[in-house]
C-alpha distance (Angstrom), angle and dihedral (degrees) to the residues before:
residue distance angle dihedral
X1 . . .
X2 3.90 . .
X3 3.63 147.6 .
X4 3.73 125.9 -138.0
X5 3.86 145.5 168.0
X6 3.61 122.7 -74.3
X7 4.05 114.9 -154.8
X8 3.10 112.6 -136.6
X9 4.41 123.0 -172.0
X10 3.64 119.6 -104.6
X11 4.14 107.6 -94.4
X12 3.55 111.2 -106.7
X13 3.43 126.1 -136.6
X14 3.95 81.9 26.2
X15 4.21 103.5 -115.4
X16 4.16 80.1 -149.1
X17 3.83 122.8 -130.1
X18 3.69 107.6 -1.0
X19 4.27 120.8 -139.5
X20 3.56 105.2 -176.4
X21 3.88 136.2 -5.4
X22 3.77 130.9 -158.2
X23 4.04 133.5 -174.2
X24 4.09 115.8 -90.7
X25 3.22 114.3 -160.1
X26 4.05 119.4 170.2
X27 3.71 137.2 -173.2
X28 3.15 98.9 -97.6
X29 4.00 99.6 61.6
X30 4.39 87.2 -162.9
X31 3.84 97.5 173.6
X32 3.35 90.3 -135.8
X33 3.67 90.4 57.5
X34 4.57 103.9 70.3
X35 3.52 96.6 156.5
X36 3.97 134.2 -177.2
X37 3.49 124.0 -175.0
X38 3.69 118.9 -127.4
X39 3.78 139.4 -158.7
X40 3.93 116.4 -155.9
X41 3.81 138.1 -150.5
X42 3.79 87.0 -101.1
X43 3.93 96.9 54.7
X44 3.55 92.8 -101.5
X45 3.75 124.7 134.8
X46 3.50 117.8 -150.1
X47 3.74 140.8 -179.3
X48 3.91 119.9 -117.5
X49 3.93 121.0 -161.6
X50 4.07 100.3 -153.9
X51 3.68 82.3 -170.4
X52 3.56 108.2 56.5
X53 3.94 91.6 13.0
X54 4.17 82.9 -124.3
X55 3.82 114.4 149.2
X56 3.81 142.9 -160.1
X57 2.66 134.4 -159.4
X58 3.88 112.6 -152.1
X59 4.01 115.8 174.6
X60 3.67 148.9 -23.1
X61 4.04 108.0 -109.2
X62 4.09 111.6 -131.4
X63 3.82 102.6 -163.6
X64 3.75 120.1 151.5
X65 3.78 113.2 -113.8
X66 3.74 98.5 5.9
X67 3.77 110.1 170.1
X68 3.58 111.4 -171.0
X69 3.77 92.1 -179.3
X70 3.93 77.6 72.1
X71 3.80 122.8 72.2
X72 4.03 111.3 -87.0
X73 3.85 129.2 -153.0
X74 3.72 124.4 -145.3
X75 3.37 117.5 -164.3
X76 3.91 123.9 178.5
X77 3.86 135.7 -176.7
X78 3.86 125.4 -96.1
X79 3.89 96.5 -98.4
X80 4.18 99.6 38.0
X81 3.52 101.1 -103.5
X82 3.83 110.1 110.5
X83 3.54 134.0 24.1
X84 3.74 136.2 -167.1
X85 4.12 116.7 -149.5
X86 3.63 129.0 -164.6
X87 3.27 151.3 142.3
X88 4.15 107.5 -91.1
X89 4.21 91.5 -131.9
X90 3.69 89.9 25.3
X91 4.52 133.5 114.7
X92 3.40 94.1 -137.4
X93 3.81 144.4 53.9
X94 4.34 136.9 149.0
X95 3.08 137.1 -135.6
X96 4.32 124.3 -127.1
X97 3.43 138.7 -161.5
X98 3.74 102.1 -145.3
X99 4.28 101.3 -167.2
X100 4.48 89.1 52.0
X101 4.41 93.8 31.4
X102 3.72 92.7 -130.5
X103 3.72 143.4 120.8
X104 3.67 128.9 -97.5
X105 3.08 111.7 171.2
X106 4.53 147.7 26.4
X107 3.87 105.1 -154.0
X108 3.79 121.2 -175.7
X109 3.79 128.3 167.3
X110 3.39 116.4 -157.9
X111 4.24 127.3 -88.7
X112 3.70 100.7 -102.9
X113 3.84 112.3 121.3
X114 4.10 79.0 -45.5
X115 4.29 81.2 152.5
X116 3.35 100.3 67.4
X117 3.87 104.1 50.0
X118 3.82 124.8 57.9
X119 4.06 109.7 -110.0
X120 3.78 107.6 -96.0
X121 4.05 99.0 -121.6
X122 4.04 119.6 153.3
X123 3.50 134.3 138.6
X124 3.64 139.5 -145.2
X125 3.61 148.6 171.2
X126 3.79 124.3 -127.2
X127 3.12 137.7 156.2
X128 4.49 88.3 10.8
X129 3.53 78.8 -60.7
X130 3.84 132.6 115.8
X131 3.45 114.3 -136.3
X132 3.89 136.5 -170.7
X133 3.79 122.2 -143.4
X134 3.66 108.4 -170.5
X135 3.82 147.2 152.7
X136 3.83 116.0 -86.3
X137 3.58 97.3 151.0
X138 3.71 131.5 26.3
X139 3.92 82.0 -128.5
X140 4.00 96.9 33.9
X141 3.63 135.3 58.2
X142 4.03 121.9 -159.0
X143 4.22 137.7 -155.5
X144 3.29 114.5 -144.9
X145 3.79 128.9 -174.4
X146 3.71 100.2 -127.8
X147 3.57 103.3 -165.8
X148 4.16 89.3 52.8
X149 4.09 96.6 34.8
X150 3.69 83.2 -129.6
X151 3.80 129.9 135.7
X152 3.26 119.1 -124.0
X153 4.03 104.5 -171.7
X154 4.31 93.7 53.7
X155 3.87 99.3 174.5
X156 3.75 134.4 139.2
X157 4.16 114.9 -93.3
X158 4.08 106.4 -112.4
X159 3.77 114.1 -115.6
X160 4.10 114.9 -141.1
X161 3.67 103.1 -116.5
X162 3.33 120.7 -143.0
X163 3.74 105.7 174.5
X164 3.67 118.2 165.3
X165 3.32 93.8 -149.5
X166 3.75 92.7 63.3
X167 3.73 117.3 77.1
X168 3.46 116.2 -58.8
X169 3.67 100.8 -146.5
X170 3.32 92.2 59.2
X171 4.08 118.1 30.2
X172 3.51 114.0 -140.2
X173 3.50 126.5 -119.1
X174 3.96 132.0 -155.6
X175 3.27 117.1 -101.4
X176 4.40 115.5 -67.4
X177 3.91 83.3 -5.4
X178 4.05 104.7 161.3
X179 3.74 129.1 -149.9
X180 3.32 87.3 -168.8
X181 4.11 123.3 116.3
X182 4.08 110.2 -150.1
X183 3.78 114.4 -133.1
X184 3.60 125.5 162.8
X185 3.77 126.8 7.1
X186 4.10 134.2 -154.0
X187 3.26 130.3 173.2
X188 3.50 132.2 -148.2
X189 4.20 122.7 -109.6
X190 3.51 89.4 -116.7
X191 3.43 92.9 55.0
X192 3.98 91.6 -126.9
X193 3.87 103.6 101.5
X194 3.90 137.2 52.2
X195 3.54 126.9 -170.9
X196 4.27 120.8 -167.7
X197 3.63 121.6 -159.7
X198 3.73 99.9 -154.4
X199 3.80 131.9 139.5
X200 3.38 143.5 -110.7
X201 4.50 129.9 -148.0
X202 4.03 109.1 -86.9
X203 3.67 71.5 58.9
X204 3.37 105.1 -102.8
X205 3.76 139.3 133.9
X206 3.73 133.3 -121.7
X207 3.93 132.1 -174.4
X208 3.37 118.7 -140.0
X209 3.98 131.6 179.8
X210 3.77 126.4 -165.5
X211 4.05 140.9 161.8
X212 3.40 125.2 -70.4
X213 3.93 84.8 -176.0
X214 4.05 87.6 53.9
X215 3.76 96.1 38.0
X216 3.97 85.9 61.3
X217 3.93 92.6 59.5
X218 3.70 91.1 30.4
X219 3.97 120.3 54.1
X220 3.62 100.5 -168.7
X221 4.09 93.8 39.9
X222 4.50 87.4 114.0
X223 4.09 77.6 56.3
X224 3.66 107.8 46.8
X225 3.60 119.1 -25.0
X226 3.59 144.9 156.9
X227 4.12 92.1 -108.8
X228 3.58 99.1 47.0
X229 3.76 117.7 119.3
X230 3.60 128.2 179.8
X231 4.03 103.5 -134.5
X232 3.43 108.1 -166.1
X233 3.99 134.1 -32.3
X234 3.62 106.5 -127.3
X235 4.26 144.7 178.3
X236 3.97 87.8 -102.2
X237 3.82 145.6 10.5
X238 4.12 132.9 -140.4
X239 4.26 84.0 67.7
X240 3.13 126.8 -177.2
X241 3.98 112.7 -107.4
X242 3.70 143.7 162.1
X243 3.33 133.7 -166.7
X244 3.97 114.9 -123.0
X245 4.19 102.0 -173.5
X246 3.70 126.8 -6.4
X247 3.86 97.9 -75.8
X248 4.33 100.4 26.9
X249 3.63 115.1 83.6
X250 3.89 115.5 -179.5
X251 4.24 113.7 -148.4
X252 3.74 117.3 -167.1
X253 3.53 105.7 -144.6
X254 4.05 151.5 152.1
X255 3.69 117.6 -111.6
X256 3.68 123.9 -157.0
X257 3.26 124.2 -151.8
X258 3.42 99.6 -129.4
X259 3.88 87.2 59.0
X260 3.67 100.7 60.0
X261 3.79 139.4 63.9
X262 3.71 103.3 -117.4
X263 3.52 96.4 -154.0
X264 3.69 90.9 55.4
X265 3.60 93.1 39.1
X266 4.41 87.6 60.1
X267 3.36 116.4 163.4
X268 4.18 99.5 1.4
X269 3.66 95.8 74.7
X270 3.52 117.2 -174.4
X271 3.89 114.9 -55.4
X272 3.64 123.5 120.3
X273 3.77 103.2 -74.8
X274 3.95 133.5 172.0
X275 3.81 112.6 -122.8
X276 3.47 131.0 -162.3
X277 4.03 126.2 -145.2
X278 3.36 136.8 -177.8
X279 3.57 103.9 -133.0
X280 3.58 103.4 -160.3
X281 3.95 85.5 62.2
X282 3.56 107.8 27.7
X283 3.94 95.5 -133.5
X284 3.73 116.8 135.8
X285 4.32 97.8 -123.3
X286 4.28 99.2 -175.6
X287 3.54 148.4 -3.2
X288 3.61 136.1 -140.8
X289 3.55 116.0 -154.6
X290 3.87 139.2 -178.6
X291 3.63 82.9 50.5
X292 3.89 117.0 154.1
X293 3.81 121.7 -112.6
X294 3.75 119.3 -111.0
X295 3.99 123.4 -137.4
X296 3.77 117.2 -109.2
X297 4.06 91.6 -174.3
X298 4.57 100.0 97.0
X299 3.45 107.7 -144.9
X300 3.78 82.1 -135.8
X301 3.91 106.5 108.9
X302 4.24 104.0 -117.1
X303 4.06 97.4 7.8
X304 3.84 116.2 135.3
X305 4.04 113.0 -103.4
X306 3.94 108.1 -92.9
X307 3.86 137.2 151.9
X308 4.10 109.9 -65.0
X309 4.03 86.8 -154.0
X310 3.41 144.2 79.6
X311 4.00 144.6 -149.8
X312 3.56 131.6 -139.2
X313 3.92 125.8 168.8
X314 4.14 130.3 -174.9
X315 3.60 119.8 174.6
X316 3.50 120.4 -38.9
X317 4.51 90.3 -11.9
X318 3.58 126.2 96.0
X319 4.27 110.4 -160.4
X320 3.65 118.6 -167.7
X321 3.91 124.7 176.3
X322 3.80 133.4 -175.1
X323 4.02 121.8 -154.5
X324 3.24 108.3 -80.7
X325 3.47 107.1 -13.6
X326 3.84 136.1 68.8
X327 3.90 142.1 -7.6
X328 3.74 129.6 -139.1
X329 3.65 138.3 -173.1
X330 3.80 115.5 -156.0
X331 3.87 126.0 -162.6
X332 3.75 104.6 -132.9
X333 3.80 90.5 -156.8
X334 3.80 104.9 54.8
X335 4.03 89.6 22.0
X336 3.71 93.0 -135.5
X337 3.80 131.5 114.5
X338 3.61 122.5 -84.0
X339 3.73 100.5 -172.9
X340 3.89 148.2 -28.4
X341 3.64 137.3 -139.1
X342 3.83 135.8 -174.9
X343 3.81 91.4 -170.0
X344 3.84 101.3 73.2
X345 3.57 119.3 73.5
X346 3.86 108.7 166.2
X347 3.56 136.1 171.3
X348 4.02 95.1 -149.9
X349 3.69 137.1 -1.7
X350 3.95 113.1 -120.4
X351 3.74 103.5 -133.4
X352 3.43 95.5 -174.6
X353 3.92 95.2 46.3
X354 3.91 88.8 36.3
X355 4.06 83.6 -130.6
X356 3.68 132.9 133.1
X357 3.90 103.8 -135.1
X358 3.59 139.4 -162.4
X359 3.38 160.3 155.2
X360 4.17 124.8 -78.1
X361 3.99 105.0 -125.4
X362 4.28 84.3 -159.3
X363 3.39 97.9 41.1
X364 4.39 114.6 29.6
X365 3.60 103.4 -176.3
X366 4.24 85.7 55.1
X367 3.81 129.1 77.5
X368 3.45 135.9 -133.1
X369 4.15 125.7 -135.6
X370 3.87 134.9 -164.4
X371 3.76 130.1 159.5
X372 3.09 128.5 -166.2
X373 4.10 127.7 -131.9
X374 4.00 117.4 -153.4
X375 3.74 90.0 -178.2
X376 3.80 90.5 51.6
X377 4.29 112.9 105.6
């Protein structure tokens, strides 16, 4: 089992000093056509042909308050079409249509501890239609029906109620009023399931999942619905997760001690572990242990703490990274490690492409490759 380099040809015209990067893959899945979609120095998001080394360049982004010396999501829609860009702790983000290279949406959440919780932005389609969940609230999450610009989850925002003439051990809230800050969203391959990794006051964060089926027929099913699970309550929120089959989502996380029931922990303990859930259900289905703590401290200069790591999985493999240090490969099956490497240090893994990817420290505008061989000695 090894890893090694990947050339890749030299990106022509050059789409200059590249910010962030993100996996493209289209309908059409033309081997000759392993795309990633880029966002540049200037704003400008481009598309990058790892095959041919061809690039696009496809629009200039016009979001209020963008700071791209602050770290940037991309997120784009199952079949390559749209994307949504943002900054992760920003109030703002758009939304593109990538085949016409023009803006369809202005998104905006609104300014209440927005900076310390990555945007909610995910898409999916249901019902032959593509759909938008994203942030509009730091308490409420929205689905909007992209192609149409219209919402599809109208409903009053619950007030906290504090009435004194309620009882006054236990405040009252409004009805499906949530003190509950979204963070981090994922949704499942079959497009049925979403989980959040948002927080909660103490601070700590929880993962929930829910129906995206349920939430269609249900407005306030992100608030208090019949699907909603709480995951796992957790030393921090935005986590790094991956989902491993259609239900099973695995979340790299920290546990503290103080959070778990030691008894039903057993023989885990209390390391950092990756767990995996079944999100439908709720139940908690395997743990990987011995699994190497992640860095919350960005190495971005006034950046909220948040993982410094990132999760990949294809078939039966689990990858996890941390910045700047080491790379494993996890079987999902026996839940043990299959190897390590401190020579990989990607920003995304290329499903399509089966290729770690990342960005050249010497040279910004070029891209970095690895693979990685299970058959290898």
């Amino acid at each position: 089992m090894s890893f090694y380099p990947v050339p890749l040809p030299e990106l022509h015209p050059s789409p200059g000093t590249l910010i962030t990067i993100q996996e493209l893959t289209e309908e059409s899945h033309d081997p000759e056509r392993i795309m990633v979609l880029a966002l540049n120095d200037l704003a400008e998001l481009w598309k990058l042909n790892l095959h041919t080394g061809v690039t696009e360049r496809i629009l200039q982004t016009n979001i209020p308050d963008l700071n791209l010396l602050h770290p940037v999501q991309i997120v784009i829609s199952p079949d390559g079409a749209v994307a949504a860009v943002s900054n992760v702790y920003g109030q703002h983000a758009a939304v593109y249509d990538l085949l016409d290279g023009k803006e369809i949406l202005q998104l905006s959440r609104d300014d209440y501890h927005y900076d310390v919780s990555t945007y909610p932005l995910s898409f999916a389609y249901i019902d032959q239609r593509l759909i938008l969940i994203h942030g509009t609230e730091w308490n409420r999450l929205d689905l909007t029906d992209v192609l149409r610009g219209t919402s599809l989850t109208v409903r009053p925002t619950p007030k906290y109620n504090n009435d004194s003439n309620q009882n006054t051990d236990e405040p009252g809230t409004s009805k499906h009023y949530l003190d509950y800050f979204h963070g981090k969203l994922s949704v499942s391959p079959d497009q049925k399931w979403i989980v959040d990794s948002g927080w909660v006051w103490a601070p700590l964060g929880i993962a929930r999942s829910w129906s995206l089926e349920n939430w269609l027929k249900h407005v306030w099913e992100s608030e208090d619905g019949a699907s909603i699970h709480d995951l796992w309550q957790t030393m921090d929120w935005d986590l790094p997760s991956a989902w491993i089959a259609p239900h099973t989502i695995a979340i790299w996380g920290q546990v503290d001690e103080e959070m778990v029931d030691e008894v039903d922990w057993q023989e885990e303990g209390v390391s950092p572990a990756i767990i995996l859930f079944n999100a439908q259900t709720g139940e908690r289905i395997g743990v990987i242990t011995s699994v190497p703590a992640f860095s919350t401290t960005s190495p971005v200069e006034g950046v909220f703490p948040h993982a410094q790591a990132g999760i990949a999985a294809d078939q039966d493999k689990l990858f996890t990274w941390r910045y700047g240090l080491d790379l494993h490969v996890w079987n999902c099956s026996t839940l043990t490690c299959d190897a390590t490497t401190t020579e990989v240090h990607p920003q995304l893994y290329h499903h399509q492409a089966r290729l770690f990817i990342g960005l050249s420290t010497d040279a910004p505008h070029r891209l970095l490759a690895w693979r990685y061989d299970s058959n290898s000695a």
